[in-house]
N, C-alpha and C positions, 0 to 999 in steps of 0.2 A: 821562844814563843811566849805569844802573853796570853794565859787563859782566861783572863779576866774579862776578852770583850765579850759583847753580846751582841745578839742579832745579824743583823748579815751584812755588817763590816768586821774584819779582823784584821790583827796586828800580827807583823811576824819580825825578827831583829836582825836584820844584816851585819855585821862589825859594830853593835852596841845603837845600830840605827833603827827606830820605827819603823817600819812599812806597813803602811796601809792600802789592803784591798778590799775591794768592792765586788761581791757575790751575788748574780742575778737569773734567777729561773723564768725563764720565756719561752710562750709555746709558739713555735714557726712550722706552719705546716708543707715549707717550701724543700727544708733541708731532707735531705738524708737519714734513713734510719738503720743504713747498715753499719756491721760489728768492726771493726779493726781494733787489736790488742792493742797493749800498749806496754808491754812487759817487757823486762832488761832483757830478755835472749833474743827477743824479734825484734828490738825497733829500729835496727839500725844494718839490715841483714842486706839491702839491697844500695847501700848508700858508702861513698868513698870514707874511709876512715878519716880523713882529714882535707881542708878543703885553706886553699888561701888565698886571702883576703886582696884583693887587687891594688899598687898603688899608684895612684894617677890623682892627676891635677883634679878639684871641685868643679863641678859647671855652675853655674848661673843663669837664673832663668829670666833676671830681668833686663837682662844686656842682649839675651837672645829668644825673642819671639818664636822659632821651633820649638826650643826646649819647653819654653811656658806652655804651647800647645799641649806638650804629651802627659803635664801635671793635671793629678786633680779628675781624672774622666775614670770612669769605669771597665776598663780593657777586656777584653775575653781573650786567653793565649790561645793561639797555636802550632804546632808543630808542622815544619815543612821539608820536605826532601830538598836535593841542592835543584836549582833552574837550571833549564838546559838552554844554551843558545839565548841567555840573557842578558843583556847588554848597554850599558850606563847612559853609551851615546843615543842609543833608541826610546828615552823616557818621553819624550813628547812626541814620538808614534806608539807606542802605549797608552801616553791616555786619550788619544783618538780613537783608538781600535777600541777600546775597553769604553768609550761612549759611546761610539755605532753599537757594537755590544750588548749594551743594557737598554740602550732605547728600542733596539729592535726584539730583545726580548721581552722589553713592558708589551709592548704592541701585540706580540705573538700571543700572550697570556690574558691579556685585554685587562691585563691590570688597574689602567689609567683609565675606564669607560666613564665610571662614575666621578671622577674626579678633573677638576681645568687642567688645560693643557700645559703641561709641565716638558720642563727642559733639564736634562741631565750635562753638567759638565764634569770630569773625569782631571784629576791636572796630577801626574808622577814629579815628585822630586826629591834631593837628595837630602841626608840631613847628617850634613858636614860635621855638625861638632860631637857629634857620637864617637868620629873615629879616634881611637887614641892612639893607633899604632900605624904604621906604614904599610905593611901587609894585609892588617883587617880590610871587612869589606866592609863598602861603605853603607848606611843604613840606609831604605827606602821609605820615602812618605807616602802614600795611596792617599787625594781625598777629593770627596763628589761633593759635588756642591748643585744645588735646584733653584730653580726659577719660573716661577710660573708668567709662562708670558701674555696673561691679561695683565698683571701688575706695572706700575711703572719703574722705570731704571730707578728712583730714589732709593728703591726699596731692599735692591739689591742681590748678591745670592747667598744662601744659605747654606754653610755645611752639614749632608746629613748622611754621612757617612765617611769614615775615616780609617786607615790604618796603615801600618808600619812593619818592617823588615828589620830584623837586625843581628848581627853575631855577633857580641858583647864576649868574646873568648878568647882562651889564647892561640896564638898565634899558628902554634904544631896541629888545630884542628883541619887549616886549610890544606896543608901538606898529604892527606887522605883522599882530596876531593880529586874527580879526574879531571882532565881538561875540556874545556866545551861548560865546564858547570859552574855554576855559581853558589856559594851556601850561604842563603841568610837563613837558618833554621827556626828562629824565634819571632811567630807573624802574631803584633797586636791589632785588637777588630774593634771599632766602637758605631756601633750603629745596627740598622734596622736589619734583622734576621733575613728577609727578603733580598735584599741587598748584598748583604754576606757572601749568600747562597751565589748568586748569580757573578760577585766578584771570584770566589773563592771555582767554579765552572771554568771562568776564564781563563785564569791563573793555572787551572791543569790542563786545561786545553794547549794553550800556550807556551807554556815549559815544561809539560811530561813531567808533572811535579804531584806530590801528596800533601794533602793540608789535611790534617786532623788534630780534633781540641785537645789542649794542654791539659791535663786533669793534674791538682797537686796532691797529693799523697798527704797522709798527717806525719808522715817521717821527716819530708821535706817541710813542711809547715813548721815543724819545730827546730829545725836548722835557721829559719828565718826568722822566728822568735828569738831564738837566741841570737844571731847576728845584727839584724835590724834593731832589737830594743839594746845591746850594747853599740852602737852608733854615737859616737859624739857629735853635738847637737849645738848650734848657736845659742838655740831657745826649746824648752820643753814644755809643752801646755797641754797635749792629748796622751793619756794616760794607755798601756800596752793592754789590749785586753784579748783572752781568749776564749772563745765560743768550741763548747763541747756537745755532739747530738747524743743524744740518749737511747739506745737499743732497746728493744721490746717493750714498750709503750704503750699503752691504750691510743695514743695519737704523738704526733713528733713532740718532743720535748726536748732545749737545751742552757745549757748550762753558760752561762756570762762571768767569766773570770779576769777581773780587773785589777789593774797593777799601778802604782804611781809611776811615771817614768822616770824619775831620778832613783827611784827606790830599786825597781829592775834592774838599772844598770848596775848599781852599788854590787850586789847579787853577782851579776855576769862576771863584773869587775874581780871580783873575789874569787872567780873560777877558773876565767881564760891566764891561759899561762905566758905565751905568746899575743904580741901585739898586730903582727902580719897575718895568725895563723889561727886556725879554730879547726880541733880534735873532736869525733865522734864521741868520748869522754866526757868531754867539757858539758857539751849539749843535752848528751844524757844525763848524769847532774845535774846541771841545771834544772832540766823539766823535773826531775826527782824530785829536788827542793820544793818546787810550785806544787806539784800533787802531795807529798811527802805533808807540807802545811797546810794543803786543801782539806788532808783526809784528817787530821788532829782536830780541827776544827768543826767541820761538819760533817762526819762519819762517810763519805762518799769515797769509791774510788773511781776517781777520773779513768785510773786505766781500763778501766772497764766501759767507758765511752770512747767518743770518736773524736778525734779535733778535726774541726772542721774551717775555721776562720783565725786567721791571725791577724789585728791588729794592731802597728806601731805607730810612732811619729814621723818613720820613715815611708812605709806603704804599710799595704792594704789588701792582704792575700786570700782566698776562699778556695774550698778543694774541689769546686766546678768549673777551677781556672779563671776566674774574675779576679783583676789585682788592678791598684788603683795605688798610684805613687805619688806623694806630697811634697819630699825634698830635690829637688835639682844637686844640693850639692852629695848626696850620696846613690843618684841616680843609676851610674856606674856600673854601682854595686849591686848594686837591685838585677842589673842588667848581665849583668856575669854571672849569677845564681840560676837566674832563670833560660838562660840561653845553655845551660849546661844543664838542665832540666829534659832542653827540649834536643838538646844532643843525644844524650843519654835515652831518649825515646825512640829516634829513629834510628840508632845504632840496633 
């Protein structure tokens, strides 16, 4: 540690290396102001001792148009039970049904009075290059697209609503499932709450299924801190930062904790033992080291706050279940995490 800086950058030295972070107090009156510990005997009470790491081939998002789609947008998770009587060959009677659907329930709710007369299209399809294995299921694409038909055809239609299906896991989870069912348990949502609503009706209607929001735990947030910020990376430019809420408050208040990304990994590098594999150990560590340095420096114990947002150069996770993923070639993984998330919920 170098006690020499000041202000609110500080230095801390990995294997004889700099690391500079960047410490920011911001008031957000959106987050959360409840308590969760952070203390070595709880924070890991609900979470598998060790977790490994998937290996499969990189995707790329510029060779394939789906992938590019699912980069970069703001996701909301959810958790879904298996589909009953769901079936791959009936995707374009699906999204027929699920347009009669919603048009007929704007109309019932006189949603569209004040607004021109708009046109819903509904279009289901697969999205091939998710599957890595033979037995996985294969993932689904949900997206509505509008048109208002005063406009003319130049104009086109517009996506305004989106989402996706997918079980990103291994293979022994379908071996549970009975038959008649399908499990894609991990459903990403991007678009207008109204819409949600009314897809996600459908959806239970239709397969005697349960959708409910993915919330991430700060257990799990720091799981992904440490795996996403040790990611190896073509290129590194956006720095790992973590957002902490502040408990009992005059008003919300949180804490902005910003890491170099070559500096974190150094860090991680120096922990993980295993190259396939990452220990409940490791990770507690890790975050040790970040608080451990936080509180030297500005007398604060993070463990006495909440993590609430992890930011990497990989994604981009919040504990309201908003995650927003930036690399194609470690998508995967992103996707194995989180699909094991939302297993783990409905089990």
């Amino acid at each position: 540690m170098d006690s020499s800086c000041s202000g609110s950058r500080r230095m801390m030295s990995v294997k004889g290396k700099a690391i500079d972070h960047g410490v920011n107090f911001t008031n957000n009156a959106h987050l959360s102001r409840g308590v969760m510990s952070f203390r070595r005997d709880n924070l890991f009470g609900q979470i598998p001792a060790k977790r490994i790491i998937p290996q499969i081939p990189h995707l790329q998002a510029k060779g394939d148009p789906q992938i590019g789609f699912l980069l970069s947008k703001q996701w909301t998770l959810y958790s879904v039970t298996p589909l009953y009587k769901f079936s791959y060959e009936q995707l374009q009677s699906y999204s027929r049904q699920l347009s009669i659907f919603i048009v007929a329930e704007k109309q019932r709710k006189f949603v569209m009075e004040a607004e021109p007369d708009l046109a819903y299209k509904v279009t289901f399809s697969s999205l091939s290059a998710l599957k890595m294995t033979e037995h996985e299921q294969e993932s689904v694409l949900i997206q509505i697209t509008q048109r208002s038909k005063v406009t003319t055809k130049d104009e086109g239609e517009k996506v305004v609503w989106a989402g996706w299906f997918c079980c990103t896991y291994r293979d022994d989870i379908l071996e549970t499932v009975m038959e008649d069912f399908t499990y894609l348990p991990l459903f990403f949502v991007y678009g207008a709450k109204g819409l949600s609503d009314l897809v996600e009706t459908w959806l239970q209607q239709m397969f005697d299924c349960c959708c409910s929001p993915l919330q991430i735990s700060p257990i799990s947030l720091s799981w992904m801190a440490a795996m996403w910020s040790g990611c190896s990376m073509d290129s590194r430019t956006a720095e790992t930062e973590l957002t902490f809420s502040v408990p009992y408050t005059a008003y919300p208040l949180d804490i902005s904790y910003s890491i170099n990304p070559e500096d974190i990994k150094t860090l991680w590098d120096s922990i993980q033992r295993k190259e396939r594999e990452v220990c409940q150990e490791e990770v507690e560590l890790f975050m040790e080291c970040l608080y451990n340095h936080f509180h030297r420096h500005f007398k604060i114990y993070l463990s006495a706050t909440r993590l609430v947002k992890v930011s990497t150069p990989v994604a981009c996770a919040h504990s309201t279940g908003k995650i927003k993923i930036f690399q194609a070639q470690h998508l995967i993984r992103v996707l194995f995490l989180l699909t094991e998330l939302a297993v783990l919920k409905i089990q």
